[in-house]
ROROLUM-170750 format. One record per atom (N, C-alpha, C): residue number from 0; chain; y, x, z negated. Coordinates in nm, 3 decimals. Each point is the difference from the previous one (the first is absolute). Layout:
PT seq mol      py      px      pz
PT NUM   A       Y       X       Z
...
***
This chain:
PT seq mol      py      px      pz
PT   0   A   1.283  -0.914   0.745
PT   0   A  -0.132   0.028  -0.051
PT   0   A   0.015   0.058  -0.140
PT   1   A  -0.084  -0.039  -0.074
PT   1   A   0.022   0.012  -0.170
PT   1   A  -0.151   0.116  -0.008
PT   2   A  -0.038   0.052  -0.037
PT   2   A  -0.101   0.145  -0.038
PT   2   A  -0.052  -0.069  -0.143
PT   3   A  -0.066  -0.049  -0.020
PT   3   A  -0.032  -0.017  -0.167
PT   3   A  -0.124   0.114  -0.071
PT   4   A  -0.083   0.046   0.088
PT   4   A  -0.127   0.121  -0.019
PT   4   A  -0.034   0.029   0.140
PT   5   A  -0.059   0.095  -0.068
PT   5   A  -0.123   0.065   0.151
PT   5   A  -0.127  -0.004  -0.034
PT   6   A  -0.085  -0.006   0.055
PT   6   A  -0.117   0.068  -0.023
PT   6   A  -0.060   0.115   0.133
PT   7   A  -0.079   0.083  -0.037
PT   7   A  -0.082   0.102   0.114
PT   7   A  -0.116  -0.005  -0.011
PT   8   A  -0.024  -0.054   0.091
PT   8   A  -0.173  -0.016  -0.036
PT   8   A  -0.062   0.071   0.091
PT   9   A  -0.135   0.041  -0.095
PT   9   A  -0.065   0.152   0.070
PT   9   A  -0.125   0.002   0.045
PT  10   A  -0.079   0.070   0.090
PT  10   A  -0.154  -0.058  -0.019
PT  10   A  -0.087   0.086  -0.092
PT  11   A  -0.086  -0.078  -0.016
PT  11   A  -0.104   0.089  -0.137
PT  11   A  -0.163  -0.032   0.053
PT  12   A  -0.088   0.077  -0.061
PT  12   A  -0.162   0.009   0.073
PT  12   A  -0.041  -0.106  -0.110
PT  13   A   0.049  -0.018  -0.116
PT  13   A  -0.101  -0.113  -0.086
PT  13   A   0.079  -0.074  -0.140
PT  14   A   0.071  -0.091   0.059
PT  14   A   0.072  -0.088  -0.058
PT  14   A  -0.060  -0.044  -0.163
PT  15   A  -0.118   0.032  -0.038
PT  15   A  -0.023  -0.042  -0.112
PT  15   A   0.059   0.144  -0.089
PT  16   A  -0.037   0.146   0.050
PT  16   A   0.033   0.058  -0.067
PT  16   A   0.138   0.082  -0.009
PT  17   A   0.101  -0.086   0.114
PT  17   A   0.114   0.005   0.023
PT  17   A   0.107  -0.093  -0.150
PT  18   A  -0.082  -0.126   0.015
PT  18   A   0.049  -0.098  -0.078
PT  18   A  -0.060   0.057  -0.204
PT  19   A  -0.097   0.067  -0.032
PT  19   A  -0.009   0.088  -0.047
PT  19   A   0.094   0.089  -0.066
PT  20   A   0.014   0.094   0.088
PT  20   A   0.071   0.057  -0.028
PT  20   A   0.142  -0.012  -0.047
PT  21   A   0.059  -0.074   0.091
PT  21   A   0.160  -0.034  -0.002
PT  21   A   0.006  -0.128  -0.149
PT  22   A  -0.108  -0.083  -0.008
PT  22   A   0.050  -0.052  -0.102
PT  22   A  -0.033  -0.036  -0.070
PT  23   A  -0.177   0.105  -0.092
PT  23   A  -0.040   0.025  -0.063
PT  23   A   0.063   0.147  -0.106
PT  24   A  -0.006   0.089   0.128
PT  24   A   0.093   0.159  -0.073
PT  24   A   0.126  -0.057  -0.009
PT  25   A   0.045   0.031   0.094
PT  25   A   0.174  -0.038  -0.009
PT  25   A   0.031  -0.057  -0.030
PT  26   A  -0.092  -0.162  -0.006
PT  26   A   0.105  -0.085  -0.114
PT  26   A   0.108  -0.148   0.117
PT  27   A  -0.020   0.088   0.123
PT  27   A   0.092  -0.087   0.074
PT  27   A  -0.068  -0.186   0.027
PT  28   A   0.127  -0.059  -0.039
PT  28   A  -0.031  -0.148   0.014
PT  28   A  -0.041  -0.026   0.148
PT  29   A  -0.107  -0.087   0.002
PT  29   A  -0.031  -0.086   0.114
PT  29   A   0.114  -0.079   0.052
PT  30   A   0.089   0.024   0.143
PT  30   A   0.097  -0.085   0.064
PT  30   A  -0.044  -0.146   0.038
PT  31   A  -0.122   0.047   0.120
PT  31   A  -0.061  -0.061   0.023
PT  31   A  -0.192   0.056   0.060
PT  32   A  -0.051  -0.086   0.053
PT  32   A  -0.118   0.036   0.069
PT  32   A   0.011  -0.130   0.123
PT  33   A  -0.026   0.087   0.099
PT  33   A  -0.034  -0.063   0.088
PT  33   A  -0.114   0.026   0.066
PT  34   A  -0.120  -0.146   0.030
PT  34   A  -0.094   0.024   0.054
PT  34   A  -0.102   0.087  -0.108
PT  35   A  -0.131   0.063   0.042
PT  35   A  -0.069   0.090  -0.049
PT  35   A   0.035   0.130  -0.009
PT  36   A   0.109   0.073   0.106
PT  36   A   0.044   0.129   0.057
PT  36   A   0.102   0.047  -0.030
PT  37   A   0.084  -0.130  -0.064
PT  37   A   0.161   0.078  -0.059
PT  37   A   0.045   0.010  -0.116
PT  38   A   0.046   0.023  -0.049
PT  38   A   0.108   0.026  -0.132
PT  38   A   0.117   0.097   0.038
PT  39   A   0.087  -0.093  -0.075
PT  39   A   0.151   0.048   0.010
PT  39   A   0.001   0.024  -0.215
PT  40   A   0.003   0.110  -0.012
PT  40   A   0.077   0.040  -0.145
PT  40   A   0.168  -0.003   0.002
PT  41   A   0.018  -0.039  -0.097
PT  41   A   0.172   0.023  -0.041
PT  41   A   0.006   0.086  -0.091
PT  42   A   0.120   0.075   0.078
PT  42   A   0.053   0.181  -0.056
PT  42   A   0.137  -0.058  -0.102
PT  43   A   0.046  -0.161  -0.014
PT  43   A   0.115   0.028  -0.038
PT  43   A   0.079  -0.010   0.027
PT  44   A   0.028   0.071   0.120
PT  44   A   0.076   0.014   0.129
PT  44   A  -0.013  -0.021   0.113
PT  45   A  -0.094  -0.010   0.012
PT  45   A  -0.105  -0.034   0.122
PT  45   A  -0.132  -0.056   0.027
PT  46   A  -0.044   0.025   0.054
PT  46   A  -0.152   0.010   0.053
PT  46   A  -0.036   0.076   0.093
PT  47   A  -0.171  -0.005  -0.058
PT  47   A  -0.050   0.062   0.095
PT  47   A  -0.122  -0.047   0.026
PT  48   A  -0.052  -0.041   0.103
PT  48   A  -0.117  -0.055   0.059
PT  48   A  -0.120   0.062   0.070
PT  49   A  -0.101   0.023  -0.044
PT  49   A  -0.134   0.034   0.022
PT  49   A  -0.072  -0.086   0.092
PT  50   A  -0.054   0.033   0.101
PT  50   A  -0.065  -0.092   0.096
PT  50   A  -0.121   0.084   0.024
PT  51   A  -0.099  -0.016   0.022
PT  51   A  -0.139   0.072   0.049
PT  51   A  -0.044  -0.105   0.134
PT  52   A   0.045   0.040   0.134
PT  52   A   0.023  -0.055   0.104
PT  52   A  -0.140  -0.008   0.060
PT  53   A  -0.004  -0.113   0.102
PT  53   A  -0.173  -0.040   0.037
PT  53   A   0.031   0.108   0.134
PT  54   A   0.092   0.058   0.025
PT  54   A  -0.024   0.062   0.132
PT  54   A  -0.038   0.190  -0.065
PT  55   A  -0.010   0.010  -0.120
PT  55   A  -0.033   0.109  -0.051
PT  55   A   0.089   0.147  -0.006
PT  56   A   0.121  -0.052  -0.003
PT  56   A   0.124   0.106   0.023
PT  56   A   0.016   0.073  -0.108
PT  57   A   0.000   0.132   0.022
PT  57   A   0.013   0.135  -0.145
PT  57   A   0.100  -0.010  -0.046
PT  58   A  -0.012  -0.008  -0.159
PT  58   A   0.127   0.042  -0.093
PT  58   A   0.109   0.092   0.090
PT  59   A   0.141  -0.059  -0.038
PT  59   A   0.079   0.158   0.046
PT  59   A   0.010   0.097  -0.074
PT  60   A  -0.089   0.047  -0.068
PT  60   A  -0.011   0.140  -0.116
PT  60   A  -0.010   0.092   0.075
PT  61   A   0.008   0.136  -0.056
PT  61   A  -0.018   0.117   0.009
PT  61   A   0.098   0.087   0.013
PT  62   A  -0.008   0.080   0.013
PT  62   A   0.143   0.130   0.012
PT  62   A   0.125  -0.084   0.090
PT  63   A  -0.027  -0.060   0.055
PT  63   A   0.141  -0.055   0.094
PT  63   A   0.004  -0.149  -0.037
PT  64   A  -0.049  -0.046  -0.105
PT  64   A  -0.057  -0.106  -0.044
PT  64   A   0.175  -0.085  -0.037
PT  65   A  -0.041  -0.136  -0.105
PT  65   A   0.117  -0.062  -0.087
PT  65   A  -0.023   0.051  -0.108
PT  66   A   0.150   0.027  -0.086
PT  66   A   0.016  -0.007  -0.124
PT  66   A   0.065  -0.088  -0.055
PT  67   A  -0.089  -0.096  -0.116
PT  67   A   0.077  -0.121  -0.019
PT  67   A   0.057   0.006  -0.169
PT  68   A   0.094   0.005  -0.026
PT  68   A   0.080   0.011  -0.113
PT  68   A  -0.028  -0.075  -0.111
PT  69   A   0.017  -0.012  -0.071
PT  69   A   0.099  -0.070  -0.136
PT  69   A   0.076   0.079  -0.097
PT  70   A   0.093  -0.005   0.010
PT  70   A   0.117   0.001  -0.111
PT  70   A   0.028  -0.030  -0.127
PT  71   A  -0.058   0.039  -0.127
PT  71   A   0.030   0.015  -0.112
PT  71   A   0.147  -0.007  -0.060
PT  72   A   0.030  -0.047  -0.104
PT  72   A   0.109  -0.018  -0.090
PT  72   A   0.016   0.165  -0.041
PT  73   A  -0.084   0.074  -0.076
PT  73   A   0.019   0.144  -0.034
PT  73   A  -0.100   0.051   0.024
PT  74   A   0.026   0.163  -0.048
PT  74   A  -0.108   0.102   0.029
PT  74   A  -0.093  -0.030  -0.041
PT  75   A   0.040  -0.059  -0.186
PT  75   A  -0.130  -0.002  -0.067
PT  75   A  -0.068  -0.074   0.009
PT  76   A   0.015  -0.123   0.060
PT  76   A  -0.055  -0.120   0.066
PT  76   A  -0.120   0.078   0.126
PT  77   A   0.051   0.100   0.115
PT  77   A  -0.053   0.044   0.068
PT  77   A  -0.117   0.072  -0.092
PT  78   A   0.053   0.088  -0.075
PT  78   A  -0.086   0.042  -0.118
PT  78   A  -0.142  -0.055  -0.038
PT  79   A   0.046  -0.094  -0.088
PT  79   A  -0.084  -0.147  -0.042
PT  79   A  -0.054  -0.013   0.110
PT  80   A   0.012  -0.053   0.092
PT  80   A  -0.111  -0.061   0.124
PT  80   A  -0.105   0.088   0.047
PT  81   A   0.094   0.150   0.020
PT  81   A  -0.100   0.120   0.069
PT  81   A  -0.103   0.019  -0.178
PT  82   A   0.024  -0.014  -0.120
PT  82   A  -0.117  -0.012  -0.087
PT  82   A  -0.110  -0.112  -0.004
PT  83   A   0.073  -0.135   0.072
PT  83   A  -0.118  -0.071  -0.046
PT  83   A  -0.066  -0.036   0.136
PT  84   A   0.020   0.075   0.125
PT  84   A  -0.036   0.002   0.143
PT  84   A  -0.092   0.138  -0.006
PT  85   A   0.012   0.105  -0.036
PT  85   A  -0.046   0.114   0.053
PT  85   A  -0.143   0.001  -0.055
PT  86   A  -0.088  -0.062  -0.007
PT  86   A  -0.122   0.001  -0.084
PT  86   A  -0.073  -0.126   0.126
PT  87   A   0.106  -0.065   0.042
PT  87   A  -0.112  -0.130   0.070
PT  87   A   0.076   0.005   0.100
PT  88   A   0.075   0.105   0.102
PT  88   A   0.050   0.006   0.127
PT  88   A  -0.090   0.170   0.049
PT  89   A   0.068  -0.004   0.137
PT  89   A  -0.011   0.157   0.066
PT  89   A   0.104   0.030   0.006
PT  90   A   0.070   0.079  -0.098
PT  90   A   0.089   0.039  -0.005
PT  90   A   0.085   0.142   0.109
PT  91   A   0.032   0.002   0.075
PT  91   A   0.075   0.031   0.157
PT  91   A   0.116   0.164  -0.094
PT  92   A   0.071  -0.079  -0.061
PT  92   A   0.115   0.090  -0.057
PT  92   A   0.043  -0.038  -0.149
PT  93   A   0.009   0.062  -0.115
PT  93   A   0.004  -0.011  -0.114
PT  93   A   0.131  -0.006  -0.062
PT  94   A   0.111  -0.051  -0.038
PT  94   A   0.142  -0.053  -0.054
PT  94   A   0.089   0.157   0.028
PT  95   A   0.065  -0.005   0.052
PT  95   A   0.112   0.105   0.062
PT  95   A   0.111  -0.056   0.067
PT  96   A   0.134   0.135  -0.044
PT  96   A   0.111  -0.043   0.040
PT  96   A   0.001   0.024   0.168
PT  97   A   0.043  -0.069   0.084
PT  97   A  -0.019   0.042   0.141
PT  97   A   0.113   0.093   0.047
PT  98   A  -0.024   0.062   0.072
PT  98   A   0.045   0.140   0.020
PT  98   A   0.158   0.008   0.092
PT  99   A  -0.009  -0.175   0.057
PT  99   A   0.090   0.020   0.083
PT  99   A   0.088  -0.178  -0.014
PT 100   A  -0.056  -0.038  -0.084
PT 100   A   0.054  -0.118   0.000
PT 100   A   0.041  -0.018  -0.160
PT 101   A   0.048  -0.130  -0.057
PT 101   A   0.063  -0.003  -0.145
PT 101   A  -0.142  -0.096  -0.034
PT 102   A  -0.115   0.039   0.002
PT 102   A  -0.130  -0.098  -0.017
PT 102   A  -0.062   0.100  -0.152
PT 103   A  -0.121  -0.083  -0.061
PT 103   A  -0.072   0.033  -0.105
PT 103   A  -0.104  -0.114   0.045
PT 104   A  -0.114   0.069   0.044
PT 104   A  -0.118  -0.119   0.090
PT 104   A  -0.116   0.089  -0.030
PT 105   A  -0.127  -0.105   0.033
PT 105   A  -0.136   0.060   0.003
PT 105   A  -0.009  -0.072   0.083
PT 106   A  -0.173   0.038   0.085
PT 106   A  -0.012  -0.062   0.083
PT 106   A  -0.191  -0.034  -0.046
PT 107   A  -0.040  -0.077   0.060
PT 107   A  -0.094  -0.091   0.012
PT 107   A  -0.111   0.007   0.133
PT 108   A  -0.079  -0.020   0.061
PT 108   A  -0.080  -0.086   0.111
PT 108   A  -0.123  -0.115  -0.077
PT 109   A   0.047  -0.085   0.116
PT 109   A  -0.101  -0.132  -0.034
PT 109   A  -0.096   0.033   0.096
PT 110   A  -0.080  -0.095  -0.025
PT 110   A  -0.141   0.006   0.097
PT 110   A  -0.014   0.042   0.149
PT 111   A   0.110  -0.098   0.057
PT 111   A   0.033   0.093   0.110
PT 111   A   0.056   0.095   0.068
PT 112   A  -0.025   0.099  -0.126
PT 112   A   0.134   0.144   0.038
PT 112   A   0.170  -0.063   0.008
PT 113   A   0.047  -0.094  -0.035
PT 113   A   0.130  -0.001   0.018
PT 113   A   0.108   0.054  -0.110
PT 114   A   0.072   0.071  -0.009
PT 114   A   0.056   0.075  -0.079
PT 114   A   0.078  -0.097  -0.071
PT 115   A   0.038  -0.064  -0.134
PT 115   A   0.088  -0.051  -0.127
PT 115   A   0.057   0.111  -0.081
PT 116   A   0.117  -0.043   0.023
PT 116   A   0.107   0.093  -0.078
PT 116   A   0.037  -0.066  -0.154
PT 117   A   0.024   0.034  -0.098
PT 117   A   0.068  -0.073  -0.135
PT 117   A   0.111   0.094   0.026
PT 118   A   0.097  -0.075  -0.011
PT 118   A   0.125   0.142  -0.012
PT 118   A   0.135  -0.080  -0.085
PT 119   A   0.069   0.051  -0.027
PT 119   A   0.151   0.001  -0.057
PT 119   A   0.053   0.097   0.086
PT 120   A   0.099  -0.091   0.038
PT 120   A   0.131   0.070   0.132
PT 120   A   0.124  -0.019  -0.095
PT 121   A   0.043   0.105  -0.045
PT 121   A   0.109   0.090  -0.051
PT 121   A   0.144  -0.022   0.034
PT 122   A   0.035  -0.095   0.108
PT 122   A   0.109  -0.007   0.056
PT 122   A   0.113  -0.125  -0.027
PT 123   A   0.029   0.030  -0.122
PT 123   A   0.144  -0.133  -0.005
PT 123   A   0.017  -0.048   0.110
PT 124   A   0.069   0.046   0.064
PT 124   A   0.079  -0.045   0.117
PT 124   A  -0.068  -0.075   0.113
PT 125   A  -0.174   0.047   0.006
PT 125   A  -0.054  -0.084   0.060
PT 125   A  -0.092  -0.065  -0.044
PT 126   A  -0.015  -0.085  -0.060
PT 126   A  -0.099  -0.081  -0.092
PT 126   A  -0.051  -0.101   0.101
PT 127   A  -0.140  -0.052   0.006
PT 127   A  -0.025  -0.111   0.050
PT 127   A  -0.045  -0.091  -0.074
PT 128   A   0.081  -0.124   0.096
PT 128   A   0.037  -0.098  -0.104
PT 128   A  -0.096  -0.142   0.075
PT 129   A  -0.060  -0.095  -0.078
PT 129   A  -0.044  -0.133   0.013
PT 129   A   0.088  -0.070   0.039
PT 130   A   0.030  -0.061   0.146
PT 130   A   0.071  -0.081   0.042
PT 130   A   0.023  -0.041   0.170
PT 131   A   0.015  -0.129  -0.010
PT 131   A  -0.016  -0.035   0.150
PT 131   A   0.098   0.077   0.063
PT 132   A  -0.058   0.030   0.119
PT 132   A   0.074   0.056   0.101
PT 132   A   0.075  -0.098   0.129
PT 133   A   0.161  -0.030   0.010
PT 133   A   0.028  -0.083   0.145
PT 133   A   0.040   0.092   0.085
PT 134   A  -0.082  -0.017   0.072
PT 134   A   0.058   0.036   0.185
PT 134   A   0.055  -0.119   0.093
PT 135   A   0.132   0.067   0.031
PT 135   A   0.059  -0.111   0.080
PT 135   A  -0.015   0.038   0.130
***
């Protein structure tokens, strides 16, 4: 079995202002759309897929909620984004070194309370890298 991406796809209360958000603010490219109810954005690295389900299932937000990442090249990149985001987001947490990890992140919520991180992870040694994954 060869790994080429993932995606996680999440549920949301209103797909127009899901699709909105993610790739009007953020900027993130359309993967695909499926149907009236889905979109999958590409992180790059991934995806991530938005569905607003006919059986009416709640975002997983809130205090025990997902936090869904992206990873920046540098701080000041994190920098840059938290300036031209913090005026047209709800901004959650404001650019700080994290206290317990080698991170420099802000954090974000979209429409449906789900927490977005921008961060730069500090760690040579563990860098993540673009590339298929084989499992034998």
């Amino acid at each position: 079995m060869i790994i080429t991406s993932s995606v996680i796809f999440l549920p949301c209360r209103d797909i127009c202002r899901t699709y909105a958000f993610y790739h009007e603010v953020l900027k993130l490219p359309v993967a695909q759309k499926q149907g009236e109810n889905l979109y999958i954005f590409d992180t790059g690295y991934g995806y991530w897929g938005f569905c607003q389900y006919a059986d009416g299932r709640p975002p997983l937000s809130g205090p025990q909620g997902v936090c869904l990442s992206l990873n920046l090249e540098t701080s000041d990149e994190v920098l840059h984004t938290y300036e031209r985001l913090k005026d047209l987001c709800d901004i959650y947490k404001a650019p700080q070194k994290h206290p317990d990890f080698p991170v420099f992140s802000f954090f974000i919520k979209d429409p449906d309370g789900y927490l977005v991180e921008f961060q730069k992870i500090h760690d040579p040694d563990r860098s993540l890298k673009n590339m298929a994954l084989q499992i034998k």
